[in-house]
C-alpha positions as CSV (number, residue, x, y, z in Angstrom):
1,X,-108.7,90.7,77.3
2,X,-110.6,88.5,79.6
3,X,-111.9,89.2,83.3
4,X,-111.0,87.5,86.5
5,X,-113.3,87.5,89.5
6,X,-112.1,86.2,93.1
7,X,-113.9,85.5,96.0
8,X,-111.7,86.1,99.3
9,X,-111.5,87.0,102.6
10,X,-111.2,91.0,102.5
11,X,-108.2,91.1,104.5
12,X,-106.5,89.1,101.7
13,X,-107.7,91.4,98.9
14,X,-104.9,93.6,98.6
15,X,-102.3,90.7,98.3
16,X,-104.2,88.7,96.0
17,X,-104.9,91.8,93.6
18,X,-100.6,92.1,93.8
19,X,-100.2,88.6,92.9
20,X,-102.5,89.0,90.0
21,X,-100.7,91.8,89.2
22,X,-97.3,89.5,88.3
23,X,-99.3,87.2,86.4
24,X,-101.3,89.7,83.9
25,X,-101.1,93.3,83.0
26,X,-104.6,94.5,85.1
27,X,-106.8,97.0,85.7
28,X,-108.2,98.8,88.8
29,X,-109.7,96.1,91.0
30,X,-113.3,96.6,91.3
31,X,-114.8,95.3,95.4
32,X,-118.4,94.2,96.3
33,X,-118.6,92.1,99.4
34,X,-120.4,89.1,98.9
35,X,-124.1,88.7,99.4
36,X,-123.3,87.1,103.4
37,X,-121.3,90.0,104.2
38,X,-118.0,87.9,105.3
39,X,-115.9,88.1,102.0
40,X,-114.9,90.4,99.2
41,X,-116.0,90.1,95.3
42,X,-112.6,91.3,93.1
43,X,-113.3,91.7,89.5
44,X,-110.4,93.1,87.2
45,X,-110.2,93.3,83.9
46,X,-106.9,91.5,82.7
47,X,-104.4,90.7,79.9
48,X,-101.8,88.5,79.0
49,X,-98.3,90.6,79.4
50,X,-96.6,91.4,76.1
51,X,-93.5,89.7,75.1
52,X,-91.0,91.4,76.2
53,X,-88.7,93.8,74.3
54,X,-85.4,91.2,74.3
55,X,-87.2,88.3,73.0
56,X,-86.3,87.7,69.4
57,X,-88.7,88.1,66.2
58,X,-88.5,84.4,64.6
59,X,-86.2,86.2,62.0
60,X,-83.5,86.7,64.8
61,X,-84.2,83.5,66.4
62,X,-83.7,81.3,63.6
63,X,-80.9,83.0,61.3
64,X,-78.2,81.0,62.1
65,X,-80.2,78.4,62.0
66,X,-79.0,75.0,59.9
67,X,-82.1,74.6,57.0
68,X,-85.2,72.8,57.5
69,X,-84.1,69.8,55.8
70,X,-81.1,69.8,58.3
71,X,-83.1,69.9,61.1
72,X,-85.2,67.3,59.9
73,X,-82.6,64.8,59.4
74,X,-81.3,65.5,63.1
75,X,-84.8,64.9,64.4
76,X,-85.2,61.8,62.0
77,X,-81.5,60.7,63.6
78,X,-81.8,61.5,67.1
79,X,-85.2,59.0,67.2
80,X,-83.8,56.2,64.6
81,X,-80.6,55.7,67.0
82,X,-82.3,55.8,70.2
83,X,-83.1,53.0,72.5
84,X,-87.3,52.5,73.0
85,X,-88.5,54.5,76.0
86,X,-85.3,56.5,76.3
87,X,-85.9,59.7,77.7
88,X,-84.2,62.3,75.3
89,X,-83.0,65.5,76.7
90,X,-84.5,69.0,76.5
91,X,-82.0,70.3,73.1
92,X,-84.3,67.9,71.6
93,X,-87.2,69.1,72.2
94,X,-86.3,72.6,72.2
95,X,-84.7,71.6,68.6
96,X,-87.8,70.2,67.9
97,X,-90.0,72.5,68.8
98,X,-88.4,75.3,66.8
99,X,-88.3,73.1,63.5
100,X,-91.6,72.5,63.9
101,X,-92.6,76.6,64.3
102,X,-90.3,77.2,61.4
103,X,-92.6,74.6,59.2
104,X,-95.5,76.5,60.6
105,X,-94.0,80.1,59.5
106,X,-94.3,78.8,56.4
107,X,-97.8,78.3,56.1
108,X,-98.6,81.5,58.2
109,X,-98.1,84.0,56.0
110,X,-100.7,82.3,53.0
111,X,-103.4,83.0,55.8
112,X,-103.3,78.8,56.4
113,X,-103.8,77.9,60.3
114,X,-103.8,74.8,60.1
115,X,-101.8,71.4,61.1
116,X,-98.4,73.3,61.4
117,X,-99.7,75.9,63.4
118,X,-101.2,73.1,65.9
119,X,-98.1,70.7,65.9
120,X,-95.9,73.9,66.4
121,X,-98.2,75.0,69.3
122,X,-98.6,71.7,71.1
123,X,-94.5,71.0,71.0
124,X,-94.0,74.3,72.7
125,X,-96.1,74.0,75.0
126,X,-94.3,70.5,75.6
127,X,-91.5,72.4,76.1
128,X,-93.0,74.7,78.3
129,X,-94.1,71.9,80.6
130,X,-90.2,70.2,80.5
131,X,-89.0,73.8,81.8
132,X,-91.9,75.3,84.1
133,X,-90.8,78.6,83.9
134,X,-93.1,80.2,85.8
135,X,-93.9,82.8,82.9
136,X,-97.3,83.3,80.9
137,X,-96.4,83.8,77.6
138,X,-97.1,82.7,73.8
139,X,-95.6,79.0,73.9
140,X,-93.8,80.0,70.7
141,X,-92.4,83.0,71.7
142,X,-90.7,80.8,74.4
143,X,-89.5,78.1,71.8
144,X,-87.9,81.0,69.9
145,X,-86.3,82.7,72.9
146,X,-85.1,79.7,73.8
147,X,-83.4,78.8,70.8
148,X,-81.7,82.1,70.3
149,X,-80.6,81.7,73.7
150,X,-79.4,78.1,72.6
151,X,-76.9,79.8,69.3
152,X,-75.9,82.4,71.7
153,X,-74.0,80.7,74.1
């Protein structure tokens, strides 16, 4: 949980506290006009919306998943038989980015936070950035959405 505070002109209160209110789960806004009198203080106590409901544990996302070796070798593939400076398309780095949090799942459970975790992390939110899509979620969560969404179709 974190707090937000905004300074704005009090006829735009009402319409910044709604826009907020797409972004994170919030509280009641709390109002103080500024020391000058000519805008409104907003401070609300905010939070990061859950995942929703429909997007797969990374059991679900991954079970009919090829093995970790598997996806290894396609990664290992897909860069040996490219051109240099050839931009590779986003199954790549959404296949990527999932190998990478299924390497970091591993060390997870031991209580290690480490390497994996980090290189997991920073390729989603790589993959985040390729898609922009306008959601504020765990980068992760994303990938693995994402990829189930990838063995649905």
């Amino acid at each position: 949980m974190f707090e937000i505070r905004v300074i704005c002109d009090p006829a735009d209160a009402d319409r910044v506290t709604a826009a907020l209110t797409t972004a994170f789960a919030i509280g009641d806004a709390r109002r103080y006009p500024t020391r000058d009198g000519k805008r409104t203080r907003l401070y609300l106590a905010a939070d990061h919306h859950p995942a929703p409901k429909d997007w797969p544990t990374p059991e679900q996302a991954y079970a009919s998943a090829p093995s970790i070796n598997s996806e290894i070798g396609w990664t290992a593939c897909t860069l040996a038989t490219a051109e240099c400076f050839t931009e590779l398309d986003r199954e790549f780095y959404l296949r990527k980015a999932a190998l990478l949090d299924r390497i970091a799942l591993l060390d997870e459970p031991a209580g290690t936070d480490g390497d994996a975790t980090d290189t997991a992390f920073a390729a989603a939110v790589y993959l985040l950035d390729i898609d922009q899509p306008g959601v504020i979620c765990d980068p992760r969560a994303y990938v693995r959405q994402q990829y189930a969404r990838l063995h649905d179709q």
